[in-house]
N, C-alpha and C positions, 0 to 999 in steps of 0.2 A: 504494500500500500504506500504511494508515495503521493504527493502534494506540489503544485508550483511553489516555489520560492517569492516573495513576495518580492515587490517592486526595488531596485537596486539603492534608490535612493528613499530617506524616508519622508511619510508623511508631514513626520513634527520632529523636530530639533529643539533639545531643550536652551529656553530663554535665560538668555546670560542674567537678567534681575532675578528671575525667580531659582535660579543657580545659585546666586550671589545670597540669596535670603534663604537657601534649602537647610533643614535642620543636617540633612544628610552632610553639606558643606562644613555645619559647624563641627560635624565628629568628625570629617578628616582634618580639620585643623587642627581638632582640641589632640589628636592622635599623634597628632607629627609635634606637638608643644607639650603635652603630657606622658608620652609614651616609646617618644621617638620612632613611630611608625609612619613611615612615608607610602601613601598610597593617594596621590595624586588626583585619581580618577576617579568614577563610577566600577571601569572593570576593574583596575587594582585593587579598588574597598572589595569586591565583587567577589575576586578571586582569593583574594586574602583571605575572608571571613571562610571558607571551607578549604583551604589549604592549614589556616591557621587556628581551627576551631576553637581549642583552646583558648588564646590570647583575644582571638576575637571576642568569645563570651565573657571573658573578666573585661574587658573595654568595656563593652556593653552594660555590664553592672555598675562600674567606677561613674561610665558617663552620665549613668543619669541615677547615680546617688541613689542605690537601692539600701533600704532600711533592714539591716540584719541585728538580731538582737544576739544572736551567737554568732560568730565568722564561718566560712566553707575552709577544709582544710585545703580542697583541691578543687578545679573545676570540673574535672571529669575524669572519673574513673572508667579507664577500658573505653576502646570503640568497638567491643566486640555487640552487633545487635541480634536480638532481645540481650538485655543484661546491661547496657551500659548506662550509668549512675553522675547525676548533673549535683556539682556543690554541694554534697556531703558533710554534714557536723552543720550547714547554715540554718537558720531557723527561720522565720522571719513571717508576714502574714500580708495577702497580697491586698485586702480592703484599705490596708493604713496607707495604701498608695495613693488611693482615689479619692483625697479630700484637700489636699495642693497644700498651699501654706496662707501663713496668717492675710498673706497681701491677697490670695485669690478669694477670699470669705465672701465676699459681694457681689463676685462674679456669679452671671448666670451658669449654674451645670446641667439642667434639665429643663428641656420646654417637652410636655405633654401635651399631643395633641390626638385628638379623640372622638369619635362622631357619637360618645355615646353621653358627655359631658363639657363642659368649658377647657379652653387651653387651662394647663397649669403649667407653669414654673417655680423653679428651687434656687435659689443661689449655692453655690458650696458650704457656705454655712449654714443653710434650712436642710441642706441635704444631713451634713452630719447631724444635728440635731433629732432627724427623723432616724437617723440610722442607730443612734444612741438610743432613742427611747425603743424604738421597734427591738433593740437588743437586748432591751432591759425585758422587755416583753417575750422575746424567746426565750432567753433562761427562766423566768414564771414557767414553762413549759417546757423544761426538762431538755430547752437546748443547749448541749456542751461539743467538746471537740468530738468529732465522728458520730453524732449524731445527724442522720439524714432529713433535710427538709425541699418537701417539692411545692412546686406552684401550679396550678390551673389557672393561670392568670395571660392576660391580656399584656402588651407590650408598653405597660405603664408605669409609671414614678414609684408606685407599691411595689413593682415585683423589683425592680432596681433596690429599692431600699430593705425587703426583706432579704433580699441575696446578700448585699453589703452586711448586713447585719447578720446574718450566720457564716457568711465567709470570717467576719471578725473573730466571732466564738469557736471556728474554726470547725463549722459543722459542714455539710457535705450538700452540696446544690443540687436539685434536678428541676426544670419547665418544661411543661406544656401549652399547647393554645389551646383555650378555650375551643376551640374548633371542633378540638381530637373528639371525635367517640368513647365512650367508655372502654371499651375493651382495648381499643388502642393504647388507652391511657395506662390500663392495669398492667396490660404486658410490657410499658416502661417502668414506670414506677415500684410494680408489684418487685422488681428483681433487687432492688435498692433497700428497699423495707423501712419504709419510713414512717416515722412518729408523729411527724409535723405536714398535714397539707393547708395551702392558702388558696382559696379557691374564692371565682366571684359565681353571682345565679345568673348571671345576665348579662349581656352586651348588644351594641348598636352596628348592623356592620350595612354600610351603609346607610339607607330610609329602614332596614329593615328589622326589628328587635326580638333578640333568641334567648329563647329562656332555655337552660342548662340547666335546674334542682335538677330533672333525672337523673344527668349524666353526672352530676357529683353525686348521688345518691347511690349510684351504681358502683359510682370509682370507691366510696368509704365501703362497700359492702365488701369490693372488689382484693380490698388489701387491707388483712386480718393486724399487721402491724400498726395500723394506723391509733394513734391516741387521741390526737387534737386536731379539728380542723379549724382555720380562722376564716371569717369570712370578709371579704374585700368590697366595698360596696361599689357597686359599679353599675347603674340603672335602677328602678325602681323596687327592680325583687329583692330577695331575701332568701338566706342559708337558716334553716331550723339547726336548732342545738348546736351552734356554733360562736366560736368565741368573736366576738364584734373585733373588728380593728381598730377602731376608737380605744378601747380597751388595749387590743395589743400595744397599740400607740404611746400610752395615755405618760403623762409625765411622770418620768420618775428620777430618781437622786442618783442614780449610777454614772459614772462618768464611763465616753464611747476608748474600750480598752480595748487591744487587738491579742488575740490569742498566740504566739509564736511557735511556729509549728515547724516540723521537715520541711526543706526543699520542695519533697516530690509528695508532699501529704495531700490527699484528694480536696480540690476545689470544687470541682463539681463531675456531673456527670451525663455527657451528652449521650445521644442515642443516636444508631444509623437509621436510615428511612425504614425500615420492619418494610420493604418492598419483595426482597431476595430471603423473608425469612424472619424469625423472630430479631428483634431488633437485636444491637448489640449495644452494651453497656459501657462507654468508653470513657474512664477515669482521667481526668485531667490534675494538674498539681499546684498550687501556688505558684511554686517559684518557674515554672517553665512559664506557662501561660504568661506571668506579671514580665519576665524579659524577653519571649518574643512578639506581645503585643507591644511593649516601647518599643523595642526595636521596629516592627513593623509600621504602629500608626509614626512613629515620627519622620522615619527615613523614605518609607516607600508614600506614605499619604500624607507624609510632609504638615502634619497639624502640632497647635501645640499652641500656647494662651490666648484667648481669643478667636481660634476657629470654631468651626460648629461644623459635626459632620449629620447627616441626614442619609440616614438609609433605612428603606423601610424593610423592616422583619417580624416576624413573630416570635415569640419565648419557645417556641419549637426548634430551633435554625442553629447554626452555629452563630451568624451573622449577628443575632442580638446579645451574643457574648462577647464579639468582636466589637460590637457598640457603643456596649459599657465601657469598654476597656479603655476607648477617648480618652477619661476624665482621668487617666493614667498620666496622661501629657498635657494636663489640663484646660483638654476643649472640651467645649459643650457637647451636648446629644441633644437627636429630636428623636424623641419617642412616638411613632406613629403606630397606632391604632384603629384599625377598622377595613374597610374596603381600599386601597389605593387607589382605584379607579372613580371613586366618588367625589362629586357629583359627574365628572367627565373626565376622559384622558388628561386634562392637564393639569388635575388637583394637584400632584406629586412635585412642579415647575414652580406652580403657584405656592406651597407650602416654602420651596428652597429660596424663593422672592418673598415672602412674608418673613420667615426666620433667619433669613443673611446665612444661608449655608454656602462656606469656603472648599465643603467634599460633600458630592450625591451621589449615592449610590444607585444604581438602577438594574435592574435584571435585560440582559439582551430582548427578550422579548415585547419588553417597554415599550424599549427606544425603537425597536422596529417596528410597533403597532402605531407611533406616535410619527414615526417617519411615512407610513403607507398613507397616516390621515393627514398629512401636511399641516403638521404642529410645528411651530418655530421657536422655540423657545427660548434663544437668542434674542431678536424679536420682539415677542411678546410679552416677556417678564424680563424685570430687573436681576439681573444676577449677575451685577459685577461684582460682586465676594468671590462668586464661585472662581476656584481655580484648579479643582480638580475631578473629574467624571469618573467614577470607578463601575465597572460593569463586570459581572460574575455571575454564577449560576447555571450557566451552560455555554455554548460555543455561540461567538459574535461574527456575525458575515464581515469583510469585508463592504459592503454595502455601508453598513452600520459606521463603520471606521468614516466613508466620505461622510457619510451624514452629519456627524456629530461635526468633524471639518465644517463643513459646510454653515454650520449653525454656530459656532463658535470662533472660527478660525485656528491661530494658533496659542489663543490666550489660558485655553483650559485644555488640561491635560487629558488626556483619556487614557487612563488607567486601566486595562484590560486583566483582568485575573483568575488563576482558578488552584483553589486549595480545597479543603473538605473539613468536614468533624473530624476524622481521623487526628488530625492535628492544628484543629481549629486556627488554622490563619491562612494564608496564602504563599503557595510554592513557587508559583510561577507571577511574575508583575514587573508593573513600570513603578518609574520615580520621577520625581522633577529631573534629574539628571541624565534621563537616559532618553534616547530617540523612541521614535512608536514609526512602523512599518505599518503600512495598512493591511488588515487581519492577522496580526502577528499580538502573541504579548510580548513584552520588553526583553526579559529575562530571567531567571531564576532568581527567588528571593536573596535579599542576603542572608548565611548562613545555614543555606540549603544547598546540599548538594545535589540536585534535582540534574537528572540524566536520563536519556531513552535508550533503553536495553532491548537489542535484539532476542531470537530465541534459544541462542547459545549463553545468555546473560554478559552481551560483549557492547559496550559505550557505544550506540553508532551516535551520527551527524551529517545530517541531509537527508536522513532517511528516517522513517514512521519506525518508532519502537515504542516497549512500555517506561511510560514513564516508573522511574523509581528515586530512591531518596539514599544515597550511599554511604553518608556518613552520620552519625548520631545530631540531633535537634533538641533542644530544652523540649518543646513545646509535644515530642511523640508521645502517645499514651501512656501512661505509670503502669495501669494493666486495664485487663477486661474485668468489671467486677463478677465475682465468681468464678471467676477462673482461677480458681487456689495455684492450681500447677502451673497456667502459663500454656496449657497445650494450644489453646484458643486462638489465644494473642499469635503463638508462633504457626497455627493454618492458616492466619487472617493476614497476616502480613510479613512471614518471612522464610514459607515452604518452600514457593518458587524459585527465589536467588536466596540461596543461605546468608545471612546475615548483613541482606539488604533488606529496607523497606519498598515493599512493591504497591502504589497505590492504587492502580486498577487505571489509569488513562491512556488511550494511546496516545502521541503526542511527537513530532517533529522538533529539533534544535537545528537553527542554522547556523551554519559557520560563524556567525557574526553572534551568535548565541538566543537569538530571538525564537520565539517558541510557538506551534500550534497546535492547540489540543482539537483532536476529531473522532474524540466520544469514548465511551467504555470500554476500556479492552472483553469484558463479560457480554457486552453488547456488541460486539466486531463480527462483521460479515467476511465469511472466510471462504470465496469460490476458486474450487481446484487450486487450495495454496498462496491464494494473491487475498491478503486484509485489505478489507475497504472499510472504511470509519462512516459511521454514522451522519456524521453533520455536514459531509460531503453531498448525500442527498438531501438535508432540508435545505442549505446553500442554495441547492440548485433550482429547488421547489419554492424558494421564500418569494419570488417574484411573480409567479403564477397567479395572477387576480382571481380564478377560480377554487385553488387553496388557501383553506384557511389555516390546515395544520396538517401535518404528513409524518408517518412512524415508519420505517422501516424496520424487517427482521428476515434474520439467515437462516434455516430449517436444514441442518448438513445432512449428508446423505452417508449412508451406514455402509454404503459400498464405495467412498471416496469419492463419488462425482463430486458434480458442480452442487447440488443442492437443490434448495428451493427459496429463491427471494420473493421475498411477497411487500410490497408496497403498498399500505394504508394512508389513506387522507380523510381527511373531513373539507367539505366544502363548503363555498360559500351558501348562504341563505338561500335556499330556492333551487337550487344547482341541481343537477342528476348525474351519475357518473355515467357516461354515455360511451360508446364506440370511439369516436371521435376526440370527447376529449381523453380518452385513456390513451390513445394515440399519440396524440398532441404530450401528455406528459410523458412517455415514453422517450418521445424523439428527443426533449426536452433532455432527460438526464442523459441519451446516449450523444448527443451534441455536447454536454457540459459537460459531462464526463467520459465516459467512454462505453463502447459497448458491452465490457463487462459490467457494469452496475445497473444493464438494462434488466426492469424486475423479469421476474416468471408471471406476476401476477399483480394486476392495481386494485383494489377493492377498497368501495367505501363504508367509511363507519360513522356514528354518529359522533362520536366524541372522542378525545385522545386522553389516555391515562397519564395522571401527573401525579407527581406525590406531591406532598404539603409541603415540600421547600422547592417546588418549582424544575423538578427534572424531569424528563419523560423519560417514561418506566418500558424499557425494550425490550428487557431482559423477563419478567413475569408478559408478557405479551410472548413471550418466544417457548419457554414453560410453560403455559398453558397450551399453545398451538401442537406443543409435543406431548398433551394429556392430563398434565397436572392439574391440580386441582385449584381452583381460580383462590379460595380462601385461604391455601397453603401457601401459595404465592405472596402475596398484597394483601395484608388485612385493611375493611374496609375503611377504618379511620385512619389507615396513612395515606389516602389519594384525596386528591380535590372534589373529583364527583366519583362515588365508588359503582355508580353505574357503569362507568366507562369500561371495564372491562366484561359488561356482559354480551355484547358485540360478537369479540373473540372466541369469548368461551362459547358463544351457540353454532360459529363456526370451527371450533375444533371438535363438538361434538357430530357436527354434519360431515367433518373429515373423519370419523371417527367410523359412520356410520355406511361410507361411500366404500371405506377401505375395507368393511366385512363383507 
């Protein structure tokens, strides 16, 4: 499977002012003045940072003044992975980070916005204050160190401040949206066993208002652990037998103290999509998380007193952990809540214009749906704060690259990225310092050694491999919870290449180091031998005014043929999948691409399966097509509409039926 090389010259060249003012510039200064490390460059810092992992990660700590209440002996014992061990003997607690110092108390840290109640905002000192008393109010309730507490909360100032406030006691984090289903919810949470849930009855998503008692009703039946639920008030309903948050709130004499804990002691606990199977439970640590989100938000997203980033997420996401972490380098967040599409496409532009956000996040799919409606958002809204566009979540066309050009020029950066839960930040990304090729991301993080391995597990460059991660990161998982042995941890990520981390993407590096990701390796279409990536046919499909949305999947064949490619779309309103135009898209992908990625078969469906952070699911569409059973696949609370996959399943039972 291989890819053009994108355009020789790039689209954007980074701005000598905003070079001049990069935080990224002031650590290679402070490096060559404090440290005597000379690395001039972007790619020097670049290469440095995983040649010299080491000395990289104690920079990283010195630069930005991490608070240890016990010192590390070492930075890192062993690169042998699984097993290798970050700042050992250090202690330290990663909430004491996220409340700045005495000069930022005034400053805004939180804007809440919410279709289900008024904007709020917090300064940094209303925030501690709440996180004080809400702490005072978890230990009433038997929060201490490793005790677990999860949220069913919405992506607002309460769930922020009750995280804050058990990260400090140094108890163990898990959320969900409000969205999830009960049984979704139990099969995360149930695995944690938690004492403490925060949950609301209700919320506003969009005009429309959902009442949730069942589904909390279900989730306290659901997990026999559970002692105390709070309830968060969030619309008009109400939680029976539950502890008010007024109450958990309420003032008390405790002053906000920070627990000091391990290095690697669990922060929280994020969950995979439960798409491919029962979710998986993936421990994060204080001390990794608190230094590759500095590292990350300051260098790569360039924030820091005074910004405000805006990305909208849910408490289900990696992304609203990555959020919080802002107030790390002490910028703002906008906490969004509810529909992003409401009232119309351009709420999300109009939010980044009302709140003076300096980084928007946006999902590819956004910008593209905002691009086909001829939204300008240049234009239209005021955003000259904004200086940099971050986009994630799945593969961004080309297309999307001129657009954002086109709408911006060369003033805002477009930050192209893609990382995962696995290790909640980003592998691959730009920086103010680095050039952006059109459909290309920049380059691997810093302090990742992100490489595409052939299937001899041999480095290539210029050619489609899996992506992998070669040498140890703060921020890689601590363990699987429940996994006492480790067998887990070591099928999920380190079978295939012995003591590398294998992430699952396939993914092109060019000589120049820039990078393509073109979809799952678990989702890779494999005809007679030749990988074809995924997002090479929605690319090709994203301009077809008669698609709305398109899935493809690979069906191998048990005697080594070619297979069976089968092509799914949804179409536009009204549309029929006809002779003609199945034709017409045919020609379409064997002209864009070649006539190996022409399908065996085009068939329409009503709707395309998404999970609830926004990826389409190829891979249970491809399991089912081969028998399985649609519930064992995808349970129905981790997709967007859990109808979507009833489609396939009636056509794997009519394949089922043809074949007897």
């Amino acid at each position: 499977m291989s890819a053009p090389l994108p355009p020789a010259e790039p689209m954007y060249l980074p701005d000598p002012g905003q070079v001049a003012r990069a935080r990224a510039t002031d650590f290679i200064g402070w490096l060559a003045r404090e440290r005597g490390v000379t690395v001039p460059t972007w790619d020097d810092l670049r290469n440095w940072s995983v040649t010299g992992i080491e000395d990289f990660w104690a920079c990283v700590w010195a630069y930005f003044e991490v608070k240890a209440r016990t010192p590390y002996e070492t930075v890192l014992t062993g690169r042998t992975m699984p097993g290798a061990r970050w700042f050992p003997g250090a202690t330290l607690n990663y909430a004491e980070h996220c409340f700045g110092e005495p000069r930022d108390a005034g400053r805004v840290a939180v804007v809440g916005h919410s279709q289900t109640r008024p904007r709020v905002e917090l300064t940094f000192a209303e925030l501690a204050e709440q996180v004080r008393r809400v702490r005072a109010g978890l230990r009433r309730l038997g929060v201490e160190r490793g005790t677990r507490v999860v949220a069913y909360l919405p992506n607002c100032p309460e769930a922020l401040i009750a995280f804050l406030a058990t990260a400090s006691l140094g108890g163990i984090w898990a959320s969900c949206a409000p969205e999830f289903a009960a049984p979704a919810v139990v099969d995360r949470f149930g695995q944690v066993e938690p004492t403490v849930l925060l949950a609301v009855a209700g919320y506003t998503y969009g005009d429309k208002e959902i009442d949730r008692r069942a589904q909390v009703q279900a989730i306290r039946e659901g997990i026999p652990s559970l002692e105390h639920v709070v309830h968060v008030p969030y619309g008009g309903l109400d939680l029976a037998d539950a502890v008010p948050w007024p109450e958990l709130a309420a003032p008390a004499e405790e002053a906000l103290e920070f627990e000091p804990v391990p290095f690697d002691h669990p922060l929280y606990v994020l969950f995979s999509s439960g798409t491919t199977g029962r979710p998986k439970a993936i421990v994060h640590g204080h001390g990794g998380i608190l230094l590759e989100h500095l590292k990350n938000h300051a260098f790569h997203w360039d924030l820091g007193p005074g910004d405000r980033l805006l990305w909208f997420t849910t408490t289900a996401w990696m992304m609203w952990n990555t959020l919080v972490s802002a107030l790390l380098v002490r910028s703002s967040i906008v906490m969004i809540d509810g529909n992003p599409l409401h009232p119309d496409l351009r709420a999300q532009w109009r939010l980044a214009e009302e709140t003076g956000a300096t980084l928007m996040g946006a999902s590819p799919g956004y910008l593209m749906a905002c691009r086909k409606e001829g939204v300008r958002p240049g234009e239209e809204f005021d955003l000259s704060r904004l200086r940099q566009l971050g986009v994630a979540g799945s593969p961004f066309p080309a297309e999307g690259f001129r657009w954002v050009a086109e709408q911006f020029g060369s003033r805002v950066l477009l930050n192209v990225g893609s990382g995962g839960t696995d290790v909640c930040t980003g592998l691959v990304q730009g920086s103010p310092l680095q050039p952006v090729w059109e459909g290309e991301m920049s380059g691997p993080s810093l302090g990742v050694d992100a490489r595409a391995f052939d299937e001899h597990g041999r480095t290539v460059v210029g050619d489609v491999g899996e992506l992998v991660i070669a040498a140890p990161m703060p921020s890689m998982p601590v363990r699987l919870w429940g996994d006492d042995d480790g067998r887990r941890m070591r099928d999920t990520y380190f079978s295939h290449h012995p003591g590398v981390f294998r992430f699952g993407d396939w993914c092109r590096f060019s000589p120049r180091g820039s990078c393509l990701i073109s979809g799952r390796s678990d989702a890779t279409l494999n005809r007679g031998g030749v990988r074809l990536g995924t997002a090479e046919f929605y690319r090709a499909l994203q301009d077809v005014p008669e698609v709305a949305d398109s899935l493809v999947v690979h069906l191998e064949s048990e005697d080594g043929g070619m297979g069976e490619l089968i092509l799914f779309v949804t179409l536009a309103d009204g549309l029929a999948l006809d002779d003609a135009l199945r034709a017409r898209l045919i020609a379409r992908i064997r002209d864009t691409l070649s006539p190996r990625h022409v399908p065996d078969a085009v068939m329409a469906v009503p709707a395309m399966p998404y999970g609830r952070t926004g990826k389409k699911l190829e891979v249970p569409v491809k399991k089912i097509l081969l028998g399985a059973d649609p519930h064992e696949v995808a349970s129905a609370g981790s997709l967007m509409e859990p109808a979507a996959l009833d489609a396939f399943a009636a056509l794997a039972r009519e394949r089922a039926r043809e074949a007897r």
